[in-house]
C-alpha positions as CSV (number, residue, x, y, z in Angstrom):
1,X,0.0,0.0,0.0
2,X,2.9,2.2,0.6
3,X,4.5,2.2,-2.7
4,X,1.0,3.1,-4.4
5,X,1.8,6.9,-3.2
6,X,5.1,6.3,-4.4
7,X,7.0,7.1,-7.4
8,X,9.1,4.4,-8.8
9,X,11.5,7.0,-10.8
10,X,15.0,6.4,-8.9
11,X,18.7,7.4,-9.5
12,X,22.0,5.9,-8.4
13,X,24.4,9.5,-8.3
14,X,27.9,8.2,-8.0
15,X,31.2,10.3,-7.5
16,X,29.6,12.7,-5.5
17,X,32.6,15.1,-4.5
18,X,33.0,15.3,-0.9
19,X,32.2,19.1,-0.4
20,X,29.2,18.9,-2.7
21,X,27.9,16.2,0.1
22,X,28.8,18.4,3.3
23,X,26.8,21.2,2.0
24,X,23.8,18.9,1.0
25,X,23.6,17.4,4.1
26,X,24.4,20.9,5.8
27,X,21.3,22.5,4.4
28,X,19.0,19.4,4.7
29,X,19.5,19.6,8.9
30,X,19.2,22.9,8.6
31,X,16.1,23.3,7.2
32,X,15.0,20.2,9.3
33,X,14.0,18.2,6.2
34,X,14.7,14.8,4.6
35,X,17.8,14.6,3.0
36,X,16.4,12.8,-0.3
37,X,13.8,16.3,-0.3
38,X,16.9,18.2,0.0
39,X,18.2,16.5,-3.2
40,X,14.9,16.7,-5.2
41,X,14.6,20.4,-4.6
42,X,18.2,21.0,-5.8
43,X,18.0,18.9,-8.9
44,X,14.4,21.1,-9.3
45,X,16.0,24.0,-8.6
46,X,18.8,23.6,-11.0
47,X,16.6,22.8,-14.0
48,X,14.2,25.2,-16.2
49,X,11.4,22.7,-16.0
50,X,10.0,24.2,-12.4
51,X,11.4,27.6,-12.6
52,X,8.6,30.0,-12.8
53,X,10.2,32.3,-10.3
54,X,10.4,36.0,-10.8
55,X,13.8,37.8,-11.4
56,X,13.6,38.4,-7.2
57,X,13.0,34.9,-6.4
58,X,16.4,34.4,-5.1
59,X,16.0,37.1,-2.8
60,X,13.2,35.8,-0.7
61,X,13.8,34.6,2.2
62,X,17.7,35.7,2.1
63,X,17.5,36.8,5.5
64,X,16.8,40.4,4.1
65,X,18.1,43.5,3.8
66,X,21.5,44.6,5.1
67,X,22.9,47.8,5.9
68,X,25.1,47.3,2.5
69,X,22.1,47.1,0.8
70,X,20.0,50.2,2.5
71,X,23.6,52.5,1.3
72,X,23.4,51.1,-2.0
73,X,19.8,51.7,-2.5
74,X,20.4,55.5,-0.5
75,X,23.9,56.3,-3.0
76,X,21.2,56.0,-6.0
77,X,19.1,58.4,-5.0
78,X,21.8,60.6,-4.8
79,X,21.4,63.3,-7.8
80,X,24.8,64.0,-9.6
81,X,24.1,68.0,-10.1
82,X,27.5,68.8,-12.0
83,X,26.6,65.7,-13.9
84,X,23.2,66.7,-15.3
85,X,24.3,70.3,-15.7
86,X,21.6,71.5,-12.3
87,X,22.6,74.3,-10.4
């Protein structure tokens, strides 16, 4: 009854390098989620097949906005007077 639910689409990945599999596993107990969801959403993630994301996507959820960022967005408001010839 179990395997009804379940897909029976499976990969054997060998070689995997080393760091490649720290990080994996890092992100999977960090997120507090199965390791094989971990690995489906980063083979999703890496593909155009589920990417309807908007150009921001990546953004969301980055932990937000830093100070960086809030200078950078202040320094383009900045108006160049010499440079548009205002007085």
């Amino acid at each position: 009854m179990y395997t009804v639910c379940m897909s029976n689409i499976q990969y054997t990945i060998r070689n995997i390098p080393e760091d490649l599999d720290k990080k994996l596993r890092l992100r999977s107990k960090k997120r507090g989620e199965s390791f094989n969801k971990t690995l489906i959403q980063a083979l999703s993630s890496s593909t155009t097949l589920t990417n309807t994301s908007s150009d921001i996507d990546w953004f969301y959820g980055s932990g937000g906005i830093g100070s960086e960022e809030l200078q950078a967005f202040a320094d383009q408001r900045i108006i160049d007077k010499a440079a548009w010839n205002l007085k």
